[in-house]
C-alpha positions as CSV (number, residue, x, y, z in Angstrom):
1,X,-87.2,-41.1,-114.1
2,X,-87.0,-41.9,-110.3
3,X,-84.4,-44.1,-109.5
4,X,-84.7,-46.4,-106.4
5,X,-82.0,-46.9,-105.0
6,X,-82.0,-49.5,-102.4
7,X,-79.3,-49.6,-100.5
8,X,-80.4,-45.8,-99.5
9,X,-83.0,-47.3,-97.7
10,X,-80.9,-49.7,-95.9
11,X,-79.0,-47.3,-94.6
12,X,-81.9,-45.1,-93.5
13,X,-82.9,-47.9,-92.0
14,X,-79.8,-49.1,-90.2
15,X,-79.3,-45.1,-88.9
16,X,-83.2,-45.7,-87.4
17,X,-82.0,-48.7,-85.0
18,X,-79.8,-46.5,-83.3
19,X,-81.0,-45.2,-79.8
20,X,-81.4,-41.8,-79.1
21,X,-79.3,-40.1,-76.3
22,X,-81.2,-40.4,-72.7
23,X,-80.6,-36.9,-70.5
24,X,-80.4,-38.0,-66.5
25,X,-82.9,-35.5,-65.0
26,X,-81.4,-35.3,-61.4
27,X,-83.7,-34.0,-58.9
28,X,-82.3,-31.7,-55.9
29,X,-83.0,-34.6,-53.4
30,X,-80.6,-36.8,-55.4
31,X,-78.2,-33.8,-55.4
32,X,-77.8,-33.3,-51.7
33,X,-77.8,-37.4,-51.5
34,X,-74.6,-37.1,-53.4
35,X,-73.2,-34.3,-51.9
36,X,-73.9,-36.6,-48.0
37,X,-72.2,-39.8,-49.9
38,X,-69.1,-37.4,-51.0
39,X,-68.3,-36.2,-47.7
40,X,-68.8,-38.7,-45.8
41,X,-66.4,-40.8,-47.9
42,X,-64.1,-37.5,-47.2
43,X,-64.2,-37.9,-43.8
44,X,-63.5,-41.6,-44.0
45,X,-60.7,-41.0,-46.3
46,X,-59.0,-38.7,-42.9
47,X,-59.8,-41.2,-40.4
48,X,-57.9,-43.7,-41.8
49,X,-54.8,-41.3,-42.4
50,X,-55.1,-39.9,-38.9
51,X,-51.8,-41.7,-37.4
52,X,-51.2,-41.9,-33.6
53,X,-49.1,-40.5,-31.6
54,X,-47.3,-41.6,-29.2
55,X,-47.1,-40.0,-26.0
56,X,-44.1,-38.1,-25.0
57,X,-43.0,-38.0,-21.2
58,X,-41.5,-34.7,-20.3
59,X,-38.9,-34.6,-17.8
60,X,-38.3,-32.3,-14.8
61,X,-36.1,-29.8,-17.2
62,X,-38.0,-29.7,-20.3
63,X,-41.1,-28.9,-17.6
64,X,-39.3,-26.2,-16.4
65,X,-38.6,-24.3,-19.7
66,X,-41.7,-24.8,-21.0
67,X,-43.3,-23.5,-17.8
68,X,-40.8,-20.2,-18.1
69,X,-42.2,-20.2,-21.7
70,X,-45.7,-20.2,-20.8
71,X,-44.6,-17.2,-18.1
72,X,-43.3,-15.3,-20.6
73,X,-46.2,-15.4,-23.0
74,X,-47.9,-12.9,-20.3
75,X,-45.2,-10.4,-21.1
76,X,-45.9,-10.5,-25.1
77,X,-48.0,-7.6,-27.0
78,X,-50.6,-8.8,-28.5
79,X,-50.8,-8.4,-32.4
80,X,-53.8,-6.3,-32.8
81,X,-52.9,-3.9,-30.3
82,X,-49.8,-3.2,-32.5
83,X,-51.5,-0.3,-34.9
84,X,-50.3,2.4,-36.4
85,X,-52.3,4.5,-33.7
86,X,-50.1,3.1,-30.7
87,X,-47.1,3.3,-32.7
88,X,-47.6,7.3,-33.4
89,X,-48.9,7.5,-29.3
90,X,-46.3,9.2,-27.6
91,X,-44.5,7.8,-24.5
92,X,-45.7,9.1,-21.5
93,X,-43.1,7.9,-18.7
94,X,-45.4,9.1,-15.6
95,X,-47.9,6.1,-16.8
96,X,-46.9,2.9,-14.8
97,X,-48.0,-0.5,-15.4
98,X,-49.6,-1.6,-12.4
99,X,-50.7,-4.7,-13.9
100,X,-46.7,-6.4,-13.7
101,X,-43.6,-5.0,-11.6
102,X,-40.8,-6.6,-11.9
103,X,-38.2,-6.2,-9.3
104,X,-34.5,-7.0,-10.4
105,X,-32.6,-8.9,-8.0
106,X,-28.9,-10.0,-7.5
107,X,-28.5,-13.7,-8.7
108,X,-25.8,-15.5,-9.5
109,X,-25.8,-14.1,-13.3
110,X,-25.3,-10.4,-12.0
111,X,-22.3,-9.1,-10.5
112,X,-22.4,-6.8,-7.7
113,X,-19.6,-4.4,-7.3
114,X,-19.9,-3.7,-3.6
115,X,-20.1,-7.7,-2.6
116,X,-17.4,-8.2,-4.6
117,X,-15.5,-5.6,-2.8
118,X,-16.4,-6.9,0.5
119,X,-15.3,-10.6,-0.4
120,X,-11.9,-9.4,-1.3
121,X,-11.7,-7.8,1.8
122,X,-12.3,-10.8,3.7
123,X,-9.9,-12.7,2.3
124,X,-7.0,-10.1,2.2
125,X,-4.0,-11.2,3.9
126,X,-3.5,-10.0,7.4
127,X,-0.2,-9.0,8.6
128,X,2.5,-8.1,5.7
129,X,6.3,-8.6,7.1
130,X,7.8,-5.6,9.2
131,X,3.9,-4.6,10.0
132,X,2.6,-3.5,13.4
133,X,-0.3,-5.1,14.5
134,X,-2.3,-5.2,17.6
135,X,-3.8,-8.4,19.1
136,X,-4.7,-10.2,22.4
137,X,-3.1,-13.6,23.7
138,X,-5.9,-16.6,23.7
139,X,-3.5,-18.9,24.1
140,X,-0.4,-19.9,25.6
141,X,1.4,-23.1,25.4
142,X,5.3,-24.5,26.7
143,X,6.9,-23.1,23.4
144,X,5.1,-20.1,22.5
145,X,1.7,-18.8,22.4
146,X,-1.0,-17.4,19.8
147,X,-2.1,-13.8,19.6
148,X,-5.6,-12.7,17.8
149,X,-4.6,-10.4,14.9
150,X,-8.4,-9.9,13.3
151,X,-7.2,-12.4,10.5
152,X,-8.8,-15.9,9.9
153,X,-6.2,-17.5,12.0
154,X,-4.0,-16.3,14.6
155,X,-0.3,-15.3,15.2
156,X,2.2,-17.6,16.4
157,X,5.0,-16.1,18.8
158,X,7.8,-18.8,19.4
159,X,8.9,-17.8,22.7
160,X,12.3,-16.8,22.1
161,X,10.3,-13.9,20.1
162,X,7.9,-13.1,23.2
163,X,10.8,-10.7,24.9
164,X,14.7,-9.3,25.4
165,X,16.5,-12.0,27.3
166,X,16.0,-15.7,28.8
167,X,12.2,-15.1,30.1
168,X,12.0,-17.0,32.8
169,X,7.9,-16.4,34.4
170,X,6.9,-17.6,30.8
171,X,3.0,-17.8,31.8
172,X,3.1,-15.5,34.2
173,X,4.0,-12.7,32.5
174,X,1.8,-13.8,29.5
175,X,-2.1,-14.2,30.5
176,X,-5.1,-14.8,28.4
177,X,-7.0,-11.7,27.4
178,X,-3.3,-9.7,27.5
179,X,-3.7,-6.7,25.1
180,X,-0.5,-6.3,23.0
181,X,2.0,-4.6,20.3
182,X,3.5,-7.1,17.7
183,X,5.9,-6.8,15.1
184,X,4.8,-9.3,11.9
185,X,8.8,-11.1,10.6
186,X,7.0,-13.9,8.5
187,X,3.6,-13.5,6.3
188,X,1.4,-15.8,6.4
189,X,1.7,-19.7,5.6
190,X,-0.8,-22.0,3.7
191,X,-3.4,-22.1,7.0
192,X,-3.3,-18.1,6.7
193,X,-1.2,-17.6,10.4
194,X,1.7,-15.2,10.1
195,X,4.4,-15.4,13.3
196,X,4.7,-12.3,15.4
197,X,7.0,-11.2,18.0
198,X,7.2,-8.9,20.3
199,X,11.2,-8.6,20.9
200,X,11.6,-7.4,17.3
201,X,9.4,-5.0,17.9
202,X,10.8,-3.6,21.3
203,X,14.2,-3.9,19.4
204,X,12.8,-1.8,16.0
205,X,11.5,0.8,19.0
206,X,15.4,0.7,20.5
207,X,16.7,2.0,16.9
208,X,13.9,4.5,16.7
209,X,14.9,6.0,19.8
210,X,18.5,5.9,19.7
211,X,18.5,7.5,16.2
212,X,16.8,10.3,17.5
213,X,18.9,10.9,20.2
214,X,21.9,10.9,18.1
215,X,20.5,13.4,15.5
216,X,19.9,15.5,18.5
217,X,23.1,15.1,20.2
218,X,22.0,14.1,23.3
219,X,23.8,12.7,25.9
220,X,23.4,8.8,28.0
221,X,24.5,7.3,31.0
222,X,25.5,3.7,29.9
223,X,26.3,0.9,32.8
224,X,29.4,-1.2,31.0
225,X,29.3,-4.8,31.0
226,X,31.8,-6.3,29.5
227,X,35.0,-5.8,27.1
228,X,37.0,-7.0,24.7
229,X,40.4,-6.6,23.2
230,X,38.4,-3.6,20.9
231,X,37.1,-1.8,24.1
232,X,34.0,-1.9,26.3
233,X,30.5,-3.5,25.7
234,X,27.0,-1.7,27.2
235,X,23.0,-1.9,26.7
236,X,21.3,0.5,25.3
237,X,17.6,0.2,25.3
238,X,18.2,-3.7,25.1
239,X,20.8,-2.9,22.1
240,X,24.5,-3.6,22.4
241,X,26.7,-0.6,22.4
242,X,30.2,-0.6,21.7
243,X,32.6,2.0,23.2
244,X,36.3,1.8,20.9
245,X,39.5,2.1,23.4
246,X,40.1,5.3,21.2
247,X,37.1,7.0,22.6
248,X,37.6,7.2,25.9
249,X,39.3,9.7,27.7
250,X,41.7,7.3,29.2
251,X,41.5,3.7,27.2
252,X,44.8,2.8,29.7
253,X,43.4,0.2,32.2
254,X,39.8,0.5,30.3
255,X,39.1,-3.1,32.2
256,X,38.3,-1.2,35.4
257,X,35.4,0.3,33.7
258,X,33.2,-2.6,33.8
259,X,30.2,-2.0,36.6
260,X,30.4,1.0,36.3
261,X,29.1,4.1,34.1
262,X,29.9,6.4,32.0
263,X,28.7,9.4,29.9
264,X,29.2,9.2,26.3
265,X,27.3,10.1,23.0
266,X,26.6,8.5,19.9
267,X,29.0,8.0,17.6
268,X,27.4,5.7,15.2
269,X,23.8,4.3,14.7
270,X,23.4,1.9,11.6
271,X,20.0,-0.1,12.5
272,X,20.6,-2.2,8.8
273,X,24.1,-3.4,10.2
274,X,23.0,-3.5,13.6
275,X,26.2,-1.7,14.8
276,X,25.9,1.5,17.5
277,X,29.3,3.0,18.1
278,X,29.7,5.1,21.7
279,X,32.2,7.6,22.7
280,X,33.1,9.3,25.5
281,X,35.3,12.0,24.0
282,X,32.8,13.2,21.8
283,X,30.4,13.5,25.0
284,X,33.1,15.8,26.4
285,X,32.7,17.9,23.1
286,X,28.9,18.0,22.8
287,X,28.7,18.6,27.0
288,X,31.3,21.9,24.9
289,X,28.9,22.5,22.4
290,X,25.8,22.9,24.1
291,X,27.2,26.3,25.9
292,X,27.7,27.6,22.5
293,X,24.9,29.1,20.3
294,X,25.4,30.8,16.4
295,X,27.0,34.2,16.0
296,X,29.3,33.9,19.0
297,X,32.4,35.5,18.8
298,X,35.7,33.0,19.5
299,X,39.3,33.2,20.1
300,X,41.5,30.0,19.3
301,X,44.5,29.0,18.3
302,X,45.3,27.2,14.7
303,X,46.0,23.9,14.7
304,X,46.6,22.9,11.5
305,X,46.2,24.5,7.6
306,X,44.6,21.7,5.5
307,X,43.9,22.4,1.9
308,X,40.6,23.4,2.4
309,X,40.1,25.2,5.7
310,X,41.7,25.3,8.9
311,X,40.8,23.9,12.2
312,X,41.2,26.0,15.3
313,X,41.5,24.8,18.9
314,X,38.2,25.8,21.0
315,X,39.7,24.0,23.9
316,X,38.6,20.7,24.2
317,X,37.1,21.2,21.1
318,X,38.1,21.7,17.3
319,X,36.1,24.2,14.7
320,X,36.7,24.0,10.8
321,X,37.2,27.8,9.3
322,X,36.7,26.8,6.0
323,X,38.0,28.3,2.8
324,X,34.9,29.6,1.6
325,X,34.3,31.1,5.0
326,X,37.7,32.9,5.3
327,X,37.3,35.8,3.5
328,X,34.9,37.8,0.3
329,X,38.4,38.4,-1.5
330,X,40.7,36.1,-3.6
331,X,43.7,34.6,-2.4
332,X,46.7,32.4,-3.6
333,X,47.2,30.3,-0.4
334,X,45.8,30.0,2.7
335,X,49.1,30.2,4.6
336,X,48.6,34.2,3.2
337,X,46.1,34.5,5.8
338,X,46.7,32.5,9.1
339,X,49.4,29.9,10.2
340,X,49.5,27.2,12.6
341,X,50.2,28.1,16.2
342,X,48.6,31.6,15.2
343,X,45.7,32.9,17.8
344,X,42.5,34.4,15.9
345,X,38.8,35.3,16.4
346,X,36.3,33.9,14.3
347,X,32.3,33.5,14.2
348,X,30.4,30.4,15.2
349,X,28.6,30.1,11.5
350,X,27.2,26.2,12.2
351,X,26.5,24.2,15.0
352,X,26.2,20.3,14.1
353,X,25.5,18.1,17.5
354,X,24.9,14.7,15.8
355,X,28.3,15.3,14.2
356,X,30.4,16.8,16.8
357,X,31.4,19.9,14.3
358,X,31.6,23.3,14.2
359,X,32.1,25.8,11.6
360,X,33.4,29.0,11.3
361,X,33.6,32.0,9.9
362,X,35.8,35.8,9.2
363,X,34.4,36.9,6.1
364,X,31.7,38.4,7.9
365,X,33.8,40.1,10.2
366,X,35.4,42.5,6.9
367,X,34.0,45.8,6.4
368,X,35.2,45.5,2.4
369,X,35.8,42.4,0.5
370,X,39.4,41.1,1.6
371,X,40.2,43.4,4.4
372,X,41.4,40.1,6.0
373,X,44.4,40.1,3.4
374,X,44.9,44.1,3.3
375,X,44.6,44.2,7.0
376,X,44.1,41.6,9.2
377,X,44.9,43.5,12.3
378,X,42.2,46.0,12.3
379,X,40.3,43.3,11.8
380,X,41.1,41.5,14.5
381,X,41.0,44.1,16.6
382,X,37.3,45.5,15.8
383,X,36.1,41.7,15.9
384,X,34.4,42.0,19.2
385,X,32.7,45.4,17.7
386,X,31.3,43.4,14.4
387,X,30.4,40.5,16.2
388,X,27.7,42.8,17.0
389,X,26.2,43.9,13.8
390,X,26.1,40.3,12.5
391,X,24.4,38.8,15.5
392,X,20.7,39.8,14.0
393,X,21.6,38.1,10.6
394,X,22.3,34.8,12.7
395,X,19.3,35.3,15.2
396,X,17.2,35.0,11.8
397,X,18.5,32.7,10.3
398,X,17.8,30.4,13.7
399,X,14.4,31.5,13.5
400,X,13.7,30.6,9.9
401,X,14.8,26.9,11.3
């Protein structure tokens, strides 16, 4: 019952001419032989990527930064030192790093308080106008000469400004090394000198001292020197006084006066305008004034009733009894009181020297407020007795002066 079938052998045969798979036994020699070829053909792979460089030539500033860099590297913690144990480590401030000190000093990044202080100071302006400075002459030439202020250039003094009047011993009177006063009258220009004179400050002096006399009420002998259709001309203190026709004591043939000199007081003293007034009548009065003192009983006669006071005849001299100082009661007119020609005693209340004035006073001489007005005769009459009683109220009051 077997069937052959033929072509089943064919095929058995055509599947037995096929070779059977080979397996590539590899030893561990061949292995590492492989492993040799594999990296060596790595490394041959890098060399021919390695690319040149070309070399870079520093200059002097990119030297000096990276020098600073490589300075600054000494200053930078480490990585490993930063742990959690030297971050909880307290800081103990009495520990000091003795390895690096650095010691901070003034460049030209810092700014220093003091130096900058002192550099202002030495350029501040020297000499402001109407300033008095001290120097000494170092040198003199035909139309001046320069005086050392301390500034960074010297005063100039034209010549005209080295004295009062035509100067006529120019160097001789001015040597080197001579110590003086000056009076700055222009700041400095664009060199940094200022001009000085002397004159304007001998002349500032001159109004100090006059001023001072006059508010005193003091009395100068003036030599005259000239006149005018106004009146007479005189120096004072290398100022020029002026004496009006109207205060002399006889302004007739007030020519005759030149030469010679006379006795008179201040009248007016106005340094801004420059004008200083004399008189020779108001010398009479001071020369008046100065026997009298506060409190001192008077007798006068009444020249004339103004609307606010009267003045009384001192002889030679006039006072002002003035309303408020006539009496502690009302009145309705001061003719109810005194009239002109009348003869009355008052009290010396004010004493005014500069001004030439005195004041007055009969209120205190009432025992009751307007006892002038009930009775002015008693009053009168007891004046020399109440003089008294007032005279410590006055004594005070020039003590409290």
């Amino acid at each position: 019952m077997g069937v052959s079938n033929k072509n089943a052998q064919d095929n058995i045969q055509s599947k037995g001419n096929k070779k059977p798979l080979q397996v590539l036994h590899i030893s561990k020699k061949d292995t590492q032989k492989i492993d040799n070829e594999q990296s060596n053909s790595q490394e041959d792979i890098k060399k021919e990527n390695i690319v040149i460089k070309p070399q870079i030539i520093k200059d002097d500033s990119v030297k000096e930064i990276e020098d600073s860099n490589a300075k600054t590297k000494d200053f930078d913690i480490p990585q490993q030192d930063l742990t959690q144990q030297n971050f909880n480590k307290p800081l103990n401030s009495s520990e000091q790093n003795t390895d690096f000190q650095l010691e901070r000093t003034v460049d030209e990044y810092d700014f220093d308080e003091s130096a900058f202080l002192e550099a202002l100071n030495a350029n501040e302006p020297i000499g402001a106008t109407g300033e008095t400075i001290s120097g000494k002459v170092i040198a003199i030439e035909s139309d001046g000469l320069y005086v050392d202020i301390g500034g960074k250039a010297p005063g100039y003094m034209p010549k005209k400004e080295c004295g009062l009047g035509v100067i006529t011993n120019f160097k001789e009177k001015f040597s080197l090394g001579l110590e003086m006063e000056v009076l700055v009258i222009k700041e400095q220009n664009a060199d940094g000198m200022v001009t000085v004179s002397a004159r304007a400050l001998i002349l500032r002096q001159s109004w100090e001292k006059v001023s001072s006399s006059a508010k005193n009420g003091e009395l100068i002998n003036v030599l005259i020197n000239g006149f005018n259709r106004g009146g007479l001309t005189c120096d004072v203190d290398g100022l020029r006084g002026f004496i009006p026709r109207s205060q002399l004591d006889d302004g007739q043939d007030y020519q005759s006066f030149v030469g010679k000199n006379l006795k008179v007081a201040f009248l007016e003293v106005n340094p801004e305008s420059r004008k200083l007034v004399l008189s020779e009548k108001k010398a009479s009065l001071v020369s008046k004034l100065s026997s009298l003192e506060l409190g001192q009983l008077i007798e006068g006669e009444v020249l004339a009733v103004k609307p606010y006071g009267f003045f009384i005849d001192l002889g030679g001299a006039s006072g002002l009894l003035h309303q408020s100082s006539l009496t502690n009661g009302s009145i309705r007119s001061l003719r109810e009181v005194f009239r002109e020609g009348e003869i009355i005693k008052a009290l010396i209340s004010e004493i005014d020297l500069e001004k030439g004035r005195i004041g007055l006073n009969t209120a205190l001489l009432e025992n009751s407020a307007g006892e002038l007005i009930i009775d002015k005769q008693k009053v009168m009459q007891e004046a020399t007795a109440r003089a008294l009683k007032t005279k410590a109220l006055f004594d005070k009051k020039e003590r409290d002066k």
